[in-house]
C-alpha positions as CSV (number, residue, x, y, z in Angstrom):
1,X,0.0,0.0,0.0
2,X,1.8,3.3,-1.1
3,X,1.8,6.6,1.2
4,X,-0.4,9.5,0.2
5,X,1.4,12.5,-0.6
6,X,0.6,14.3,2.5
7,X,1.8,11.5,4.1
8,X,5.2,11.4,2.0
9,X,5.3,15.8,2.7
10,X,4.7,14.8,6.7
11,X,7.2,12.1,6.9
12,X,9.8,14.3,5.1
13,X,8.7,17.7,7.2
14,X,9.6,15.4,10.1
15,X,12.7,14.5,9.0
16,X,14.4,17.7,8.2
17,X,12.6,19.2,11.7
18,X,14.5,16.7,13.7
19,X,17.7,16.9,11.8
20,X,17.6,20.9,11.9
21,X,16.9,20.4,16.0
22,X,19.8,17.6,16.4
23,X,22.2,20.0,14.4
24,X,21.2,22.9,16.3
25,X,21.3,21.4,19.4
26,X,24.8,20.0,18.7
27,X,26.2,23.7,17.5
28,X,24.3,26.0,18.9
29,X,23.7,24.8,23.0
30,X,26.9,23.1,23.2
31,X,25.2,19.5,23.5
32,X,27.2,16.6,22.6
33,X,24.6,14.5,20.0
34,X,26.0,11.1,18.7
35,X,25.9,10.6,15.0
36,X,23.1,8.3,14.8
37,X,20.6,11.1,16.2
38,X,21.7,12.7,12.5
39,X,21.1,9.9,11.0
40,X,18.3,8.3,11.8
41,X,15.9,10.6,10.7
42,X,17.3,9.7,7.4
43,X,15.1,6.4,7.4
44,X,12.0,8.1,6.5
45,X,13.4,9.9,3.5
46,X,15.1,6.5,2.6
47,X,11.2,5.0,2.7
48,X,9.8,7.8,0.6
49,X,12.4,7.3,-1.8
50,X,12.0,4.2,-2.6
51,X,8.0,4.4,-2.7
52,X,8.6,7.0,-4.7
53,X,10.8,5.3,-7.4
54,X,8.9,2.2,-6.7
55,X,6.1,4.2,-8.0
56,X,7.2,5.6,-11.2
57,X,8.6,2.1,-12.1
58,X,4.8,0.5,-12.0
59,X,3.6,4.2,-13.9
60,X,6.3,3.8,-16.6
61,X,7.7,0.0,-17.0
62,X,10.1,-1.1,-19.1
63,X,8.4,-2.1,-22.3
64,X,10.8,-5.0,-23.3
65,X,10.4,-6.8,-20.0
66,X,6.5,-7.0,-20.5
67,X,7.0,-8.4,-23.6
68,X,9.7,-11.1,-22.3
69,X,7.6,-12.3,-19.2
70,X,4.9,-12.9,-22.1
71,X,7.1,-14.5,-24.2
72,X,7.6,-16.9,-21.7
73,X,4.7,-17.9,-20.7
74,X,2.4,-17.9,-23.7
75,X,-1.3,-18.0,-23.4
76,X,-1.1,-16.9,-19.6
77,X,-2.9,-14.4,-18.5
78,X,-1.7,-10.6,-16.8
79,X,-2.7,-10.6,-13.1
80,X,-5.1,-7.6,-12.8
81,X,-5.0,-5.2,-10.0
82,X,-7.7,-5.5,-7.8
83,X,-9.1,-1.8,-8.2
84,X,-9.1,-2.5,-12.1
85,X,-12.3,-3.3,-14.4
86,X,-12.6,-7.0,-16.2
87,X,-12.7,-10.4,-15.0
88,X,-9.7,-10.7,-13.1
89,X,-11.2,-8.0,-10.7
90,X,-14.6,-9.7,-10.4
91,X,-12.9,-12.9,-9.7
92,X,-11.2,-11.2,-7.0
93,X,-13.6,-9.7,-5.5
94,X,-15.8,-12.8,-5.3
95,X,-13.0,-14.5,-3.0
96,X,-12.3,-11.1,-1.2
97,X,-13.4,-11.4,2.4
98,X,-14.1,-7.7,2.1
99,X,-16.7,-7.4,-0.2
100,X,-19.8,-6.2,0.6
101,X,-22.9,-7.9,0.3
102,X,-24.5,-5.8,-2.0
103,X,-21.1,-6.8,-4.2
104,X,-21.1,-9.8,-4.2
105,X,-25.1,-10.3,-4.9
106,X,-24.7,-8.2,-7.5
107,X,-21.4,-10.3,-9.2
108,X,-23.6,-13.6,-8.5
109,X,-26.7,-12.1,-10.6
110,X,-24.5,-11.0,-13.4
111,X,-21.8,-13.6,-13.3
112,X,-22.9,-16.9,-12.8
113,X,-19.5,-18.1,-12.9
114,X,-18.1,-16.9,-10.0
115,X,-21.1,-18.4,-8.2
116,X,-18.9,-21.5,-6.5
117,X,-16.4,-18.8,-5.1
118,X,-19.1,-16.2,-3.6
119,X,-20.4,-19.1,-2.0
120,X,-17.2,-20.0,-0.6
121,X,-16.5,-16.6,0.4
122,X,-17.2,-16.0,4.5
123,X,-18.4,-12.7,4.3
124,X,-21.6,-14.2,1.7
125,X,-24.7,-12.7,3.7
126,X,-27.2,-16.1,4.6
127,X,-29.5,-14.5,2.0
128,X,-27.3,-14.3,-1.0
129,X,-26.4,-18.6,0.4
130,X,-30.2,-19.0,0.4
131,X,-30.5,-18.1,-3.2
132,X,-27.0,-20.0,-4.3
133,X,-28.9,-23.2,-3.0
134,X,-32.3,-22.2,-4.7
135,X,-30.2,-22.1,-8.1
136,X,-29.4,-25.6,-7.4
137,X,-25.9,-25.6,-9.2
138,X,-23.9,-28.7,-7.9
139,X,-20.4,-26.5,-7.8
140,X,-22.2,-23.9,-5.7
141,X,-23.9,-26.3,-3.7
142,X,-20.4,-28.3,-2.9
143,X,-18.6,-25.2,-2.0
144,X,-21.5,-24.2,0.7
145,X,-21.1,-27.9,2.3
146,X,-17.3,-27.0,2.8
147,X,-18.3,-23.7,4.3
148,X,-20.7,-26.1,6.8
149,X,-17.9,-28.7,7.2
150,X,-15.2,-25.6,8.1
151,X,-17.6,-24.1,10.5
152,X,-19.1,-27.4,12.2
C-alpha cells in the first residue's frame, strides 16, 4: 500500500525538523549529540524514496520486460490489480473477504461463474447462500457444504 502525498510531505517535514533540531542542538547549546541522532531521521526519507521510485517504475515499465515475461509464458494471462475493471477484478472480489454484500449479490446475478467462489466466500450474507442453493448448481452447492464442514 503506497503513502499518500501528505503522508510522504509529513514524513519528510519530520525529517528535516529533527535533523535541523539535532544539528542545532549539537552547535548552537553546546550539547554533545551522537551521530546516529543525525542519521536516523534519514530512514523516512530513505522510505519515501524508494515508494517514490517504486512508483514511477509501475507508472512507466520497461516495455521490453512486459514483452519477455509474455514470451515466456504464452497464453497466460496478466494478473489484474484489484481496483481495475474485467474479469480478473470480479474474480477477485468474489474471493475477497471484504466485499460487501450488495457486491457480491450483485457479481452472483451477473456472473454466474463466479457463483462456487461467492459461495465460498465467508463474508456471503445467509441470504445471498439462500439463493445460491435455490439455483441448485452442484459447484455452488459443494462449496456451501465446505463452508458447513469448516464451520461445524
Amino acid at each position: 500500500m503506497a503513502l499518500t502525498a501528505g503522508s510522504r510531505i509529513i514524513f519528510l517535514v519530520g525529517a528535516v525538523t529533527f535533523i535541523a533540531f539535532a544539528l542545532l542542538a549539537e552547535y548552537s547549546l553546546d550539547m554533545s549529540v551522537p551521530p546516529i541522532v543525525l542519521v536516523l531521521p534519514l530512514v523516512p526519507v530513505l522510505i519515501i524514496f524508494v515508494i517514490v521510485r517504486r512508483l514511477l517504475h509501475e507508472a512507466h515499465p520497461h516495455p521490453a520486460a512486459g514483452t519477455a515475461v509474455a514470451a515466456a509464458r504464452p497464453g497466460a494471462i496478466a494478473p489484474t490489480p484489484f481496483g481495475a475493471a474485467g474479469a480478473g477484478a470480479e474474480r477477485l472480489l468474489a474471493a475477497s473477504p471484504y466485499a460487501t454484500a450488495a457486491e457480491l449479490s450483485e457479481l452472483a446475478y451477473t456472473h454466474p461463474e463466479l457463483r462456487p467462489a461467492i459461495a465460498a466466500n465467508p463474508s456471503a450474507p445467509a441470504s445471498l447462500l439462500q439463493w445460491l442453493i435455490e439455483q441448485g448448481e452442484p459447484a455452488v452447492l459443494a462449496a456451501i457444504s465446505a463452508r458447513g464442514r469448516l464451520l461445524g
